[in-house]
N, C-alpha and C positions, 0 to 999 in steps of 0.2 A: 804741365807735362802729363801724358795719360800714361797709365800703364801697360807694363805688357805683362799679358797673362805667363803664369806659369802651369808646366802640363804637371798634371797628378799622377796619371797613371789608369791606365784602362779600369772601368767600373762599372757595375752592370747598371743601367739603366737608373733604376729601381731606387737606386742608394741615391743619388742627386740629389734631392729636393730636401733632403736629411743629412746629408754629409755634410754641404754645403750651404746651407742656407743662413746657418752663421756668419757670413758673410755679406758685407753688408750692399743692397740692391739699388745704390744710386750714389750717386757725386759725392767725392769725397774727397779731400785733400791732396790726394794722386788723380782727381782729376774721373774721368767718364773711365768706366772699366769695358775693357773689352776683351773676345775672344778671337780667336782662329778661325777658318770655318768651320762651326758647329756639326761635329760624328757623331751620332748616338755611343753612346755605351764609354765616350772621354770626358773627362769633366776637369776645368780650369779654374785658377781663382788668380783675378791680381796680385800681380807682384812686381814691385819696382828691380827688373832684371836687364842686363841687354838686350837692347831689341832683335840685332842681330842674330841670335841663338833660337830665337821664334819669331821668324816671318808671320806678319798679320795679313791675312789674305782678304778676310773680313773685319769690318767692327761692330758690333752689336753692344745692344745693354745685357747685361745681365742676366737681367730679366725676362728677356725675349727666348732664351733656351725651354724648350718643350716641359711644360710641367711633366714629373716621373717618379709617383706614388711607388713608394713598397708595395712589390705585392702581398693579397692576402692570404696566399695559400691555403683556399679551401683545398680541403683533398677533392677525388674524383670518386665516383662511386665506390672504384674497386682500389682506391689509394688509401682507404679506410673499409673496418670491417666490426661488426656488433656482436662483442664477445660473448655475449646473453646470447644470441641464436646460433643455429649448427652451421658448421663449415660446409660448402658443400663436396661433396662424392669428391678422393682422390683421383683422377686421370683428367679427360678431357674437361669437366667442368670446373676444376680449380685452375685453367689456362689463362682465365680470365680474370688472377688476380696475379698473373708472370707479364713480365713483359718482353716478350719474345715474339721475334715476325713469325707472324702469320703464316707463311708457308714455312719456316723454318721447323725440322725434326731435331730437337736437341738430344742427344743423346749421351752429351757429355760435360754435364754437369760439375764431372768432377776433376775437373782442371780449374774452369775458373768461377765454379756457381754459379747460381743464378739467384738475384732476388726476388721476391716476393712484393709487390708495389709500395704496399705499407713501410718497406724499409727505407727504400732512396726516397719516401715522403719525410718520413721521422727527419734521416739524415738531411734534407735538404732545408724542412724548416728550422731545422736547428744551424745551419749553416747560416739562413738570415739573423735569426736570432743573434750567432757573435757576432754579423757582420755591424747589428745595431748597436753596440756595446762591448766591441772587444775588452775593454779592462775589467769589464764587469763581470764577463763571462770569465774570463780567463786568470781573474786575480780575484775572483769570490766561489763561481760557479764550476770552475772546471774539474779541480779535486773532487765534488762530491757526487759528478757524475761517472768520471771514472772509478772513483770506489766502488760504483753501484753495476758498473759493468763485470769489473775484475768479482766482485761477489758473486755474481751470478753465475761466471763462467766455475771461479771455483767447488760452486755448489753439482754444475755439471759434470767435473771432471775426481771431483773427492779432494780437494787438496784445500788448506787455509788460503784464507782470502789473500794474508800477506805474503805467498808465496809466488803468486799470479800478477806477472803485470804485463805488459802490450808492447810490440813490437812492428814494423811495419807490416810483414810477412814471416813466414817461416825460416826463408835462406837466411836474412835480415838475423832472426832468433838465432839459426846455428852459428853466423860466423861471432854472434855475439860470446855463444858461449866456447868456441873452439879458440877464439881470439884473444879470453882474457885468462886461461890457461896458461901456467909463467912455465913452458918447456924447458926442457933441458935436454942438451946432447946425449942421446940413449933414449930419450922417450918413444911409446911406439903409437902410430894412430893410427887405429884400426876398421877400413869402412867396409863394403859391401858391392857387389853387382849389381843389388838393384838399387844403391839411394838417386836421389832425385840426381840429376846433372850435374847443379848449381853447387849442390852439397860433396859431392865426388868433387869436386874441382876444388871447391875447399880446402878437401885434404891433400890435391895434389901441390896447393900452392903452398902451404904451412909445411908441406916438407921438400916444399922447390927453390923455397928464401932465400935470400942470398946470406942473410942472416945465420951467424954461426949457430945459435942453440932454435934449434926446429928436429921436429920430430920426423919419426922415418915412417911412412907410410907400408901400411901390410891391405891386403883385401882379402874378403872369405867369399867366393864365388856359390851362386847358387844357380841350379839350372831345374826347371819345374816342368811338372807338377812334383811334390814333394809333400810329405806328412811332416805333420809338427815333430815326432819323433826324430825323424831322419833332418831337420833345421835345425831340432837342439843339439844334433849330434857332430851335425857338421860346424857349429857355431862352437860349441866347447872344443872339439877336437881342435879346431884354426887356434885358439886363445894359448893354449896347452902348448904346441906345439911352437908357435911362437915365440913364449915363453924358454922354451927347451934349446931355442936357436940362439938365445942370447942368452946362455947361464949365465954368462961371466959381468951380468948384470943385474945389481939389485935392484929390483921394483919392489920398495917401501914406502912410495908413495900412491896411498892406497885409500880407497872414499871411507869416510869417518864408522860407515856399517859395516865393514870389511874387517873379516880378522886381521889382525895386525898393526889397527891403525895406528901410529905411531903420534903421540903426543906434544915430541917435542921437536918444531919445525926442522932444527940438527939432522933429525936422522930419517929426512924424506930422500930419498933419491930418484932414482925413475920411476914412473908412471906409467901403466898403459891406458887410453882410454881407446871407447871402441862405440861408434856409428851405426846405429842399422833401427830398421821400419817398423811398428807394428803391422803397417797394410801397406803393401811394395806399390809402388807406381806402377810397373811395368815388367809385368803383367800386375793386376789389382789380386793381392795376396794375403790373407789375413795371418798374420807370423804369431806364433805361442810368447809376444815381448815380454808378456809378462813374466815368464820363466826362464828368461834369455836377461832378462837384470837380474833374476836371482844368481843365474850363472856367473856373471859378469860380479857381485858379490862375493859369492866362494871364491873365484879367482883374483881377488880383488882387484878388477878391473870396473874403471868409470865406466859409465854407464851413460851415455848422450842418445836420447829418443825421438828421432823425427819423425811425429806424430802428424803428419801435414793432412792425411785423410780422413782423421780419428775421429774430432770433435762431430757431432750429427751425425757418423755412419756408425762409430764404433758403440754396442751399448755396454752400459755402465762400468765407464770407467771409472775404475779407483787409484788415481796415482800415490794418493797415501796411503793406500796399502800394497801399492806393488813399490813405491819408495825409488822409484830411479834419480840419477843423479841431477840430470837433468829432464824435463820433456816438454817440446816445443809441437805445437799446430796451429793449425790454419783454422779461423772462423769462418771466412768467406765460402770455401768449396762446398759442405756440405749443411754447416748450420743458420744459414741464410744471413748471416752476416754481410755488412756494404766492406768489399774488400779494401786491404790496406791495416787491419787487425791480427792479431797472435800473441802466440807466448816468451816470459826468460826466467855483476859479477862486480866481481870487482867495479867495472867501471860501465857503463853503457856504451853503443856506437851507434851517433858521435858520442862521446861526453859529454855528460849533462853538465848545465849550472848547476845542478843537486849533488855533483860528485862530491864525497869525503874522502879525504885523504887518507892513509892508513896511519894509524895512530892517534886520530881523531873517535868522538863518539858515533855510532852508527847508529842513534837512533835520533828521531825528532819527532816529538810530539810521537803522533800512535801510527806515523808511517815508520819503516825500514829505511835504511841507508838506499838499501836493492830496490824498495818501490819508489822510492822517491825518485831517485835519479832516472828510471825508465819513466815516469810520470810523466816529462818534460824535456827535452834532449831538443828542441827547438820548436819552431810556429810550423809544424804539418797539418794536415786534413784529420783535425780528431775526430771529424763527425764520424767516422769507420767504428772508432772505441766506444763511441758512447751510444751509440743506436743497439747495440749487442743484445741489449734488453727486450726492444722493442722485434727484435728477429725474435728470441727468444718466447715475447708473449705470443707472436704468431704464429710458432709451431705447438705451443700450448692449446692454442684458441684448435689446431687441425686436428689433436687430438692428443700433444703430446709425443715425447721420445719415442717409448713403445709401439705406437701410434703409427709414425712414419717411419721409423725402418721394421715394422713387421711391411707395410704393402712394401715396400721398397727392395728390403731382400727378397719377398718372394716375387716381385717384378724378376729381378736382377736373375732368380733362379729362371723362372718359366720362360722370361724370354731368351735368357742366352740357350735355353733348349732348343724354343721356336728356332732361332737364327741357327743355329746347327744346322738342325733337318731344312730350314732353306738352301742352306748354302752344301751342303750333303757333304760335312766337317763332321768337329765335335769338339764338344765343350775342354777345357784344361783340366776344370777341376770335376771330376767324374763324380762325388759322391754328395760336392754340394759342402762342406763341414770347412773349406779355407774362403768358401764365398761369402761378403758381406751383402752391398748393394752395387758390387763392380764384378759383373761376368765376362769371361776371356772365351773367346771363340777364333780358332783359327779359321782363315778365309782358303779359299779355293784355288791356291796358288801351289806348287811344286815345292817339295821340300824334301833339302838334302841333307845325305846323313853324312858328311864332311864339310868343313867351314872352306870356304868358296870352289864346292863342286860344281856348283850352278851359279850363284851370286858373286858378282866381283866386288869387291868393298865397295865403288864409286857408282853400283846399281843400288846400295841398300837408300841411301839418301833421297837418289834419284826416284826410286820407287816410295818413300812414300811422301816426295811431293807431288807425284802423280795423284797419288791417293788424298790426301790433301784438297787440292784444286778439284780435282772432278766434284768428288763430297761435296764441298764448299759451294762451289759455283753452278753445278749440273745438276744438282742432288739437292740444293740446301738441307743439307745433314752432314752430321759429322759424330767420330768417334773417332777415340782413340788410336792408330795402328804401328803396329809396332813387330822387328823380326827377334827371336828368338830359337833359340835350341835348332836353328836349321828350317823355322817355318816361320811365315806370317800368322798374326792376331789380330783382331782388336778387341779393346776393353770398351764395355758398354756399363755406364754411368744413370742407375734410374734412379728418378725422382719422383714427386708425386703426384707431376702434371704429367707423365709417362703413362704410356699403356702399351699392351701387348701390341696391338696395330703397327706402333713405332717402330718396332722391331723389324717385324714385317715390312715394312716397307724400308728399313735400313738393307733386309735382305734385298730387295729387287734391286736397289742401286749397287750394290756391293758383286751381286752377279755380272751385273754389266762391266760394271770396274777393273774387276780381278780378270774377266774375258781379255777386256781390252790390255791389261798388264803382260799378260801372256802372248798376244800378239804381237807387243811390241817390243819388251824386256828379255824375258825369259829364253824365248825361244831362240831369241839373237844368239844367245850365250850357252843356249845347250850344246 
């Protein structure tokens, strides 16, 4: 009686002749083996099953399936690079080591990065690499190449190695840490106007539970431009004031730096903790956080830092010495990381196999209880964590930190000047001292000085998927755009395959855009 094959499971090509070839390529006690008809990229082995369940449309040997070598991933010229010779020139001559279309003006880098060729190489050969020996990679090899990423990023950001571990993304990192906070009825969670979407909805869902002890949501509104002074003031004065609205509550449960901390778990009561940016999405904002967790200290208020634009734009972070209580960012946006990488409790999300119960030890070996269980949380795409290095040497190899954000901010400054005087606007931030390598320019639209004098809430959307699509598809360019304070912006994102030209010609499309906005939008409605 022959067999019928059983299916595997989609595989690329490549793994065939290696996966499978254990298997034995001729007659054998089940008789002649056969297949389906033969789909590249599916691969089958005999199995004595119902035949019914797999229609055999062909019969073949075995052995007649296409021979399909691993490949050998040489790199391409510019998929590797000779750290002995010089990089060439920031702007248009390093395009050639990005891989972005040709006609495309990217100008906004800082949403979802971009790589550098050298990284999705690193990551991809190492994708075959587990693919040849997942146990081996993953039950010898994998701890000691995540140590060696979480090291490196710590050494970039000031913090001990064991304090650093990976997370999918950023959102991934806050709900981890907003979620293993044990609330209590009275607690308060504190966010902002400008956090990311994902993270504002966080805290509206944690205080929208159906669940009796969740926290009551407060917000501190900021509308810019604004001085650091005038953000610490308006950041302490909300914290203070909140505070004052609920005397008849004690908040003694307070971070361990915080006067007062109380010793013996008995006499924690409520908590505030409190949400906000070093560098705002929207508009791109560089905020005084560092002095905004000391505040949050004196007041003893937790301290949660969504750092999502920091890592590669921000320089020389020291989280061990500005000591927040938490701080989460993103590798991918600006430090050429392969995305799918970041920063973080109690328990990881999902729970890990690595999870320790409370009452147990929380140490093993020379990891933490907190690293280990982030370490592993199931079978995802680790090649994102472990290539971190390999982004890492190739912003070394361009010159280094200092390196690329000196051209980068002073891109970000000159051209969002250029783009002004195109668009015959001006810039948000007038003096230059809140801009990193994210310049805001208001575009050439009408702006009112009452909330829907001119825009009806169901035009803001509307407009900017106009904006959007035309960009995208008319343009190949895109930035950021976004309304505020009564006006349009957008936020321009420069990197080191940027040049002032880009700008320039983001202005010529943006003219046209905004023309045609107005024809169709605005005027309707004036």
């Amino acid at each position: 009686m022959g067999a019928t094959p059983q299916f595997l499971g989609s595989v690329h090509p490549g793994y065939c002749k290696r996966r499978f070839r254990r298997y034995p390529r001729r007659n054998d006690v089940l008789g002649t083996q056969v297949c389906s008809t033969y789909t590249p990229g599916l691969a089958y082995r005999p199995y004595p099953f119902p035949r019914a369940l797999f229609p055999v449309s062909l019969t073949l040997p075995f052995n007649a399936i296409p021979d399909m070598p691993i490949p050998k991933l040489v790199p391409s010229q510019f998929e590797t690079y000779d750290s002995a010779e010089p990089p060439p020139p920031f702007g248009r001559e390093l395009q050639k080591y990005i891989p972005l279309d040709e006609d495309y003006v990217n100008l906004n880098p800082g949403s979802w990065g971009t790589l550098p060729l050298p990284v999705p190489f690193a990551a991809t050969r190492l994708g075959y690499e587990i693919e040849r020996n997942p146990d081996k990679i993953y039950r010898q090899a994998f701890l000691p190449l995540i140590y060696k990423a979480r090291e490196s990023i710590s050494k970039l950001v000031g913090a001990e190695t064991d304090e650093v571990v990976f997370a999918p993304n950023a959102t991934h990192a806050l709900n981890t840490v907003l979620r293993a906070f044990e609330w209590r009825e009275g607690d308060l969670l504190i966010g902002a106007t400008t956090l990311y979407g994902a993270v504002a909805n966080t805290i509206r869902y944690l205080s929208d539970r159906s669940e009796h002890l969740r926290p009551e949501a407060h917000l501190v509104e900021y509308t810019f431009p604004l001085t650091h002074v005038h953000i610490l003031d308006i950041f302490r004065t909300k914290l203070r004031t909140i505070k004052e609205l609920h005397a008849d509550r004690q908040f003694t449960d307070v971070p361990p730096l915080s006067p007062g901390y109380p010793e013996d778990p008995a006499d924690k009561k409520n908590k505030i903790v409190a949400v906000f940016d070093p560098i705002t999405a929207q508009p791109g904002w560089l905020m005084p956080w560092q002095k905004m967790v000391a505040v949050c200290r004196e007041e003893g208020v937790w301290s949660v830092v969504d750092a999502a634009h920091s890592i590669g734009q921000e320089p020389d972070i020291n989280v061990g010495e500005a000591k927040p209580d938490f701080w989460v960012s993103d590798c991918h946006k600006w430090l050429y990381a392969k995305r799918g990488n970041q920063y973080i409790i109690k328990s990881s999300i999902p729970t890990s196999h690595n999870y320790i119960p409370q009452g147990c030890s929380t140490e093993q070996g020379k990891c933490t209880h907190f690293v280990l269980q982030h370490a592993w949380t199931g079978t995802p795409d680790h090649t994102s964590y472990a290539t971190i290095p390999d982004a890492l040497a190739f912003r070394e190899w361009l010159g280094g930190e200092k390196a690329i954000n000196g051209y980068c901010h002073q891109l970000a400054l000159d051209g969002g000047k250029r783009l002004a005087e195109i668009l015959g606007t001006r810039l948000m931030d007038q003096t230059g001292n809140h801009t990193l390598n994210m310049s805001n320019i208001q575009l050439p639209l009408p702006v009112e000085t009452s909330r829907g004098e001119l825009y009806e809430p169901e035009m803001i959307p509307e407009i900017n998927a106009y904006l959007r699509d035309k960009l995208l598809d008319e343009w190949k360019t895109y930035v950021v755009h976004y309304f505020h304070a009564g006006a349009w912006w957008c936020r321009c994102s420069s990197q080191v395959f940027n040049e002032l030209s880009d700008f320039e010609y983001l202005g010529a499309a943006l003219i046209v855009v905004c023309r045609e906005i107005k024809e169709r939008f605005v005027f309707r409605s004036a």
